[in-house]
C-alpha positions as CSV (number, residue, x, y, z in Angstrom):
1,X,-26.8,101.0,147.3
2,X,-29.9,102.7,147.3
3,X,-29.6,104.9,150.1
4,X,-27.1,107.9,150.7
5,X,-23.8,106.3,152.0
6,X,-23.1,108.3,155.1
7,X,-27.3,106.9,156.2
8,X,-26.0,104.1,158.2
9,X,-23.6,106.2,160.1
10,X,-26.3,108.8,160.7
11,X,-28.7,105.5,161.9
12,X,-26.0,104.8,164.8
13,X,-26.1,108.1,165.9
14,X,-30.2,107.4,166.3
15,X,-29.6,104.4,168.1
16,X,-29.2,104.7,172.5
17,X,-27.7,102.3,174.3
18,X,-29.4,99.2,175.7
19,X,-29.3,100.6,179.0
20,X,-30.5,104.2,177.8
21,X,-33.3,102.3,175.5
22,X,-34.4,100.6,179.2
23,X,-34.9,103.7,181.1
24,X,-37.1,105.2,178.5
25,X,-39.8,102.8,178.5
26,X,-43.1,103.6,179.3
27,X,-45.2,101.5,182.1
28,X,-47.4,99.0,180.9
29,X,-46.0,99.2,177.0
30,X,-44.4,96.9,174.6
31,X,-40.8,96.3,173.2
32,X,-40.4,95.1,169.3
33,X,-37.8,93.1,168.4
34,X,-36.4,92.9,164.9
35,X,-33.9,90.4,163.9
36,X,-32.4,90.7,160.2
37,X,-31.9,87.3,158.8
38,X,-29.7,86.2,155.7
39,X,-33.9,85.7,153.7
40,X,-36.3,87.2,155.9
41,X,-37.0,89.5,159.3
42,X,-38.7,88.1,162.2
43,X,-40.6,90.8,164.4
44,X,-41.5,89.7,167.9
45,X,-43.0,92.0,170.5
46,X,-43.2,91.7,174.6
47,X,-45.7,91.1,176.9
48,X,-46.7,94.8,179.1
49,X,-44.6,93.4,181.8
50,X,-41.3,92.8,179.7
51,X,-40.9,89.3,181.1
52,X,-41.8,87.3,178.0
53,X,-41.1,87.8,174.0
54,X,-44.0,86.5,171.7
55,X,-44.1,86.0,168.2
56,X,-45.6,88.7,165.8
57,X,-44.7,86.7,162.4
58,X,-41.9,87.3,159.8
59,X,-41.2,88.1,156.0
60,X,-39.5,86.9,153.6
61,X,-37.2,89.7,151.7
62,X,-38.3,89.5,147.8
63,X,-34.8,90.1,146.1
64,X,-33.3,91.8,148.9
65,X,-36.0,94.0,149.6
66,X,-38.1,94.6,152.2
67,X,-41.7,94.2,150.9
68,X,-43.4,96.9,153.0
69,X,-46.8,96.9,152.3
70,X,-47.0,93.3,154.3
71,X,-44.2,95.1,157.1
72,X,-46.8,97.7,157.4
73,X,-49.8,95.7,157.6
74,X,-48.1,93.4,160.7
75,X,-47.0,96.4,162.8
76,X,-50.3,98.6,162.5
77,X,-52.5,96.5,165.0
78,X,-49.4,97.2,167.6
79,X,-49.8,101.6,167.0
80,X,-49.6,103.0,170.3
81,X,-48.5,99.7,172.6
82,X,-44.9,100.3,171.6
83,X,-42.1,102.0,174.0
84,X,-38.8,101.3,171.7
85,X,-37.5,98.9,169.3
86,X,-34.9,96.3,169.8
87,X,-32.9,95.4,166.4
88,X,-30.4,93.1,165.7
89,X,-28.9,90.4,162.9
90,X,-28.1,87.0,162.6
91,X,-25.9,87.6,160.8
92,X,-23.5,90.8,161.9
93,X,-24.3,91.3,165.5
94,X,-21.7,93.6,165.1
95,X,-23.6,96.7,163.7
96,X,-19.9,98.2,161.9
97,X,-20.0,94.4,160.6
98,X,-23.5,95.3,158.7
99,X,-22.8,98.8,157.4
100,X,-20.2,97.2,155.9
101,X,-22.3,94.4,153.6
102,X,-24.0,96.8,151.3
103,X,-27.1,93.7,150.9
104,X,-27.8,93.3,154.8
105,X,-27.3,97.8,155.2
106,X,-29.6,97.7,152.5
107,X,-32.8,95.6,154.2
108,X,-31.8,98.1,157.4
109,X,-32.6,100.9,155.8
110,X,-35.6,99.9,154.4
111,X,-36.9,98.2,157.7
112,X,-36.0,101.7,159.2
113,X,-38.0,103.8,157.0
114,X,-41.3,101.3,157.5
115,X,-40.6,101.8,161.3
116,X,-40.2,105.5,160.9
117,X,-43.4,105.8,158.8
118,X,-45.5,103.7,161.5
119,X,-44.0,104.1,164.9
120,X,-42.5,107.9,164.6
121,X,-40.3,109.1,166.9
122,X,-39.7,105.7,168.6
123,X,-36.1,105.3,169.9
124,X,-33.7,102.3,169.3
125,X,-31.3,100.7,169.9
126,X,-28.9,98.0,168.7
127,X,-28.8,94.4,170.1
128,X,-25.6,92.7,169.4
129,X,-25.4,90.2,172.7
130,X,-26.9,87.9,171.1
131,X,-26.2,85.0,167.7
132,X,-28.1,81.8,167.1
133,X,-25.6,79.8,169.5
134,X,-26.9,82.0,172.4
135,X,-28.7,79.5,174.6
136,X,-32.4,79.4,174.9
137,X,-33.9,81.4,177.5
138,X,-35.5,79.3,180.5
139,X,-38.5,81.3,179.7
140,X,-39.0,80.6,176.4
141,X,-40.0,76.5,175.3
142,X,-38.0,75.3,172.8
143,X,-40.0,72.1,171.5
144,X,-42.8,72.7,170.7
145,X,-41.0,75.8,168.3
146,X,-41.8,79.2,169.7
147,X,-42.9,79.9,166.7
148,X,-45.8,77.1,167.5
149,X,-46.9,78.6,170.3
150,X,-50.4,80.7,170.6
151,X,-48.5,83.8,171.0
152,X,-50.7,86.8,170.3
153,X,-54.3,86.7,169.0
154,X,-53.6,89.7,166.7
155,X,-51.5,87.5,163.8
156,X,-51.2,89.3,160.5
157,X,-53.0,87.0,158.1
158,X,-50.8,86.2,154.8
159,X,-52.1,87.9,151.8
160,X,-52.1,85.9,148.6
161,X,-51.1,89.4,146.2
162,X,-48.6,89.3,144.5
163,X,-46.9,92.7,145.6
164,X,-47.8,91.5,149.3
165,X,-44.5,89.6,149.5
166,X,-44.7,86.4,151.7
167,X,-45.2,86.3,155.7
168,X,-44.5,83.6,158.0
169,X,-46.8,83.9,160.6
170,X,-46.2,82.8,164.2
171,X,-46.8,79.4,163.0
172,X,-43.6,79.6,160.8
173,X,-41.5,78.0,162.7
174,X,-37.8,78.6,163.1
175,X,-38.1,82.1,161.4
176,X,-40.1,83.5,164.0
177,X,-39.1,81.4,166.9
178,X,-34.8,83.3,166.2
179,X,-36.8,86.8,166.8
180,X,-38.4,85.5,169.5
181,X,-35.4,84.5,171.3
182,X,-33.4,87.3,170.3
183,X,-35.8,89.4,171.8
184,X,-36.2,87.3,175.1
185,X,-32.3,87.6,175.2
186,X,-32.4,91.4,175.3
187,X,-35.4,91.3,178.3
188,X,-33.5,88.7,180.0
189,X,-30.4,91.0,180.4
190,X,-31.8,94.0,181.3
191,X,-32.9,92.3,184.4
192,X,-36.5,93.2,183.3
193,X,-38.1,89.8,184.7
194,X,-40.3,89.7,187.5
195,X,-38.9,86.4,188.9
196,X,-41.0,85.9,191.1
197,X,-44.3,85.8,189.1
């Protein structure tokens, strides 16, 4: 790999608890989710309330790597709303399960050092409650695809360059819709919901 061995050991030790993640967040800001998939990442952020997950869009990796120009370009609009950062896989829930797939540690490290670069100092933490079996949240519509749904007015507009790399936006489909209900997993059990409104 790319990076120094011992990194991903170091990441864990960057990364709080769900619970600890929960009791940092600011009033009135947002959560981002990040779900590593097997091709892409989908990145989906929550409203100011924490009640709901919405689509931000998703990439697709460009032999195994994490085009970050495009990663940049989708989180910018979002500088300043964010409280902490939600990540997770598809693939290893398990975070010692990732670490230990050099391809999947790879696109983490990468995804961390865009994050780093934009959103400084902006804790973590590790989501591994969730896989794609996990059932849909109640407040999240399933057909039409999240992913179909207005979500945000800020989408990241594809760029045609070719060092770009490829987004989904949050008219991608499934891509986007996994992030979304990763995220809305992690809200949903952190008793975050206003259930009442």
């Amino acid at each position: 790999p790319s990076y120094p061995w011992e990194l991903p050991q170091q990441m864990e030790r960057l990364f709080l608890t769900p619970s600890a993640l929960h009791r940092r967040i600011e009033p009135y800001k947002r959560m981002l989710g990040i779900l590593l998939r097997p091709t892409c990442v989908s990145i989906s952020i929550s409203n100011q309330y924490l009640t709901l997950a919405e689509p931000v869009g998703a990439f697709l990796l460009r032999n195994d790597r994490v085009p970050e120009r495009t990663f940049v370009r989708i989180l910018k609009p979002y500088i300043g709303e964010m409280s902490g950062v939600v990540l997770g896989s598809e693939s290893y829930p398990e975070y010692r399960d990732l670490i230990a797939a050099p391809p999947a540690a790879e696109t983490l490290y990468q995804v961390h050092m865009v994050l780093h670069s934009v959103f400084p100092g902006l804790p973590y933490t590790w989501w591994d409650r969730w896989t794609p079996d996990t059932p849909a949240s109640c407040r999240i519509e399933t057909s039409p695809p999240v992913g179909a749904l207005g979500g945000l007015k800020r989408q990241p507009i594809s760029s045609s360059g070719p060092s770009s790399g490829s987004t989904l936006n949050s008219g991608g489909g499934a891509p986007c819709s996994m992030g979304t209900l990763f995220l809305q997993h992690y809200l949903d059990n952190l008793g975050t919901l206003n259930t009442f409104g």
